[in-house]
N, CA, C and O atoms as a DFTB+ gen file, in Angstrom:
200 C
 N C O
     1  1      -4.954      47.529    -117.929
     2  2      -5.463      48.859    -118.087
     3  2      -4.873      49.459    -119.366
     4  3      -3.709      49.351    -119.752
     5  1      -5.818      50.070    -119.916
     6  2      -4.982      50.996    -121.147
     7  2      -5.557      52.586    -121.031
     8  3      -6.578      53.069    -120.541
     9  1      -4.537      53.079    -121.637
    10  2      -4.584      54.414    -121.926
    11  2      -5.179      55.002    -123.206
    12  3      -5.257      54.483    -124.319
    13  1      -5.548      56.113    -122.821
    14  2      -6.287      56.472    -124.494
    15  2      -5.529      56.560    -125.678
    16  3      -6.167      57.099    -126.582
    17  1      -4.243      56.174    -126.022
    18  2      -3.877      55.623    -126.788
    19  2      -4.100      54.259    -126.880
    20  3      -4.024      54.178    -128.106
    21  1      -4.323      53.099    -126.503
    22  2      -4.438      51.957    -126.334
    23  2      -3.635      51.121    -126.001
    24  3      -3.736      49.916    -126.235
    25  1      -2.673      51.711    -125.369
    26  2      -1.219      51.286    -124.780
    27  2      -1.503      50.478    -123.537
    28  3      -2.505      50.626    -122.838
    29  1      -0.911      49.949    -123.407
    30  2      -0.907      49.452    -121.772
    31  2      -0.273      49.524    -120.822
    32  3       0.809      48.940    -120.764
    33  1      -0.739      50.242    -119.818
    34  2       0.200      50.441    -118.307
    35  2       0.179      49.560    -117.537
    36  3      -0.751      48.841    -117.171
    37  1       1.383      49.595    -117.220
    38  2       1.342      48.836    -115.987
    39  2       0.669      49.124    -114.320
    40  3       0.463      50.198    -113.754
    41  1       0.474      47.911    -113.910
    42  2       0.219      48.446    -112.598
    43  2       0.947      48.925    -111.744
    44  3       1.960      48.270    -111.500
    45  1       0.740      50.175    -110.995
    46  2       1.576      50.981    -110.220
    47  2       2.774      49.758    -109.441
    48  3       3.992      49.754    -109.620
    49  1       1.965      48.786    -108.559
    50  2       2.641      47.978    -107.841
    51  2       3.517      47.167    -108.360
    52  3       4.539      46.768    -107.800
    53  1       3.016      46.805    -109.825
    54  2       4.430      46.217    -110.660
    55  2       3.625      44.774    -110.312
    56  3       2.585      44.801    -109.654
    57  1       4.178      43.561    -110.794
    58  2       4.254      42.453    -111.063
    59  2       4.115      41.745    -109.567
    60  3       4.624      42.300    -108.593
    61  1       3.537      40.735    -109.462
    62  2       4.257      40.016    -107.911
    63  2       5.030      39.009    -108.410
    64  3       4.861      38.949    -109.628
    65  1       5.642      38.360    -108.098
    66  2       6.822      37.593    -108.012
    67  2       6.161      36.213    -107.399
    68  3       5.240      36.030    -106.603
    69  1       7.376      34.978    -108.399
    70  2       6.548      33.759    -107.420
    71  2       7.158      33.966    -105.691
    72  3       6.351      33.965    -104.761
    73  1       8.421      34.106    -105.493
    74  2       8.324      34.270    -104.341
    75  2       7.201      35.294    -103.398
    76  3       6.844      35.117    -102.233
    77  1       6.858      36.254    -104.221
    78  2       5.484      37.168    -103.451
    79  2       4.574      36.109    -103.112
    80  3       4.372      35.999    -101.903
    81  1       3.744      34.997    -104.146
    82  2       2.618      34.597    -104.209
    83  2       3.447      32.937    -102.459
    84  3       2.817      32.539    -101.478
    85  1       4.800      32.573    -102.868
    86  2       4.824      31.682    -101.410
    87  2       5.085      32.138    -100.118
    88  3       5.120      31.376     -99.153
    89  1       5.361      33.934    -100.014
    90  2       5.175      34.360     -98.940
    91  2       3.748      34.714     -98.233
    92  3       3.477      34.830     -97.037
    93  1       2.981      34.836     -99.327
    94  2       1.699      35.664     -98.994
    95  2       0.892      33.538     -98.509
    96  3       0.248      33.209     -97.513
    97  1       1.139      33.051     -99.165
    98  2       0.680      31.458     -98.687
    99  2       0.891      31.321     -97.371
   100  3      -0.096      31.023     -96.699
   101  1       2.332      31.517     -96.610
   102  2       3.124      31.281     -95.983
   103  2       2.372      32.431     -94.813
   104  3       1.939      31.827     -93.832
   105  1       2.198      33.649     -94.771
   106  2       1.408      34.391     -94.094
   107  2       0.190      34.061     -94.213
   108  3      -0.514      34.795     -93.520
   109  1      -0.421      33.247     -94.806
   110  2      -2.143      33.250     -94.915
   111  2      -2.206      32.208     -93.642
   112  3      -2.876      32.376     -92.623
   113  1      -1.111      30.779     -94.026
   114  2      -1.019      30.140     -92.706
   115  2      -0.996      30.327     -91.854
   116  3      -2.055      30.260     -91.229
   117  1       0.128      30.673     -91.230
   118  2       0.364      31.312     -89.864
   119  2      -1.161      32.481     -89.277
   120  3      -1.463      32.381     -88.088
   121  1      -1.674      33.105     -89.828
   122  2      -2.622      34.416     -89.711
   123  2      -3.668      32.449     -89.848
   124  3      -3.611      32.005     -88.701
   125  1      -4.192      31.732     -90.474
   126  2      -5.212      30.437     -89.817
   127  2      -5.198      30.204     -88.678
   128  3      -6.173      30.262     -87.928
   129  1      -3.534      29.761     -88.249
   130  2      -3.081      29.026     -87.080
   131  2      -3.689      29.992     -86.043
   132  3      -4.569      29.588     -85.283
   133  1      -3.216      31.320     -85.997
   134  2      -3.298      31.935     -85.156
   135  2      -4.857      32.265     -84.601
   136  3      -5.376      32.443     -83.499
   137  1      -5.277      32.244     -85.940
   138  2      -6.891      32.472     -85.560
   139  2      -7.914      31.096     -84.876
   140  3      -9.018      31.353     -84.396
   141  1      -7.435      29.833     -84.912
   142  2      -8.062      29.040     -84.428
   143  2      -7.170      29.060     -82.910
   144  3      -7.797      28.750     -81.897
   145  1      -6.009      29.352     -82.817
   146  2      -5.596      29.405     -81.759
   147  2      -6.307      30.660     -80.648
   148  3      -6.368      30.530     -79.426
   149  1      -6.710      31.637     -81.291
   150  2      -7.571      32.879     -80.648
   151  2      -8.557      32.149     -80.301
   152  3      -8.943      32.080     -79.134
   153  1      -9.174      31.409     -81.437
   154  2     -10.820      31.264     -80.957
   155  2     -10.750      29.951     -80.096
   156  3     -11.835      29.662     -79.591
   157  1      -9.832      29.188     -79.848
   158  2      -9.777      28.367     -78.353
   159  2      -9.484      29.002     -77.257
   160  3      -9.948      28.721     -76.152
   161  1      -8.585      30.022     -77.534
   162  2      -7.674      31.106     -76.070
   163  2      -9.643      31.266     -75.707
   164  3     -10.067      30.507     -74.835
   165  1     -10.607      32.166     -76.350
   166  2     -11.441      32.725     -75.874
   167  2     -12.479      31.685     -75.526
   168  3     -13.213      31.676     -74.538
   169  1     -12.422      30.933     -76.374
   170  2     -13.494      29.428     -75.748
   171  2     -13.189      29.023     -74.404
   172  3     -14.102      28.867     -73.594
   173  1     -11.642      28.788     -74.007
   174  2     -11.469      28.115     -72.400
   175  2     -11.720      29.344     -71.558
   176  3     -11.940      29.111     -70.369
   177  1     -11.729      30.658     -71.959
   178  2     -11.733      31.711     -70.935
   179  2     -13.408      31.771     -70.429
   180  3     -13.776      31.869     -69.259
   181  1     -14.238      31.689     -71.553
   182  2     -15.527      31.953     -71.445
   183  2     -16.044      30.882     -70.702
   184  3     -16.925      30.902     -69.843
   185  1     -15.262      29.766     -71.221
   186  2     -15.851      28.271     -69.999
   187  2     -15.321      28.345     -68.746
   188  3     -15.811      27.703     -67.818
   189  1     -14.137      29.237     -68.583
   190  2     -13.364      29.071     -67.391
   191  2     -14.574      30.613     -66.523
   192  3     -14.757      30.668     -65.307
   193  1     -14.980      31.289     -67.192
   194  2     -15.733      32.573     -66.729
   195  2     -17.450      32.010     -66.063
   196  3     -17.909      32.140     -64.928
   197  1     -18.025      31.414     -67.225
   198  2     -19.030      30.455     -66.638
   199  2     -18.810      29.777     -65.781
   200  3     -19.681      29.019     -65.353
């Protein structure tokens, strides 16, 4: 982004960090796992409901 001087600001949030980018990996996993683990929890319930 620049300013009407032609300067450049930074972004409010600042930089991410490599450790930001292997935590956010590291949460994307777990938040997969969990979601195929949901969508079996509700698959055996719906077969167990039928």
């Amino acid at each position: 982004m620049e300013d009407e001087l032609g300067a450049e600001k930074e972004h409010w949030l600042g930089e991410l960090t490599e450790q930001d980018f292997l935590l956010g990996k590291r949460a994307t996993r777990i938040i997969d796992i969990l979601r195929v683990l949901a969508l079996v929890a509700c698959a055996g319930i719906g077969v167990y409901v039928f």
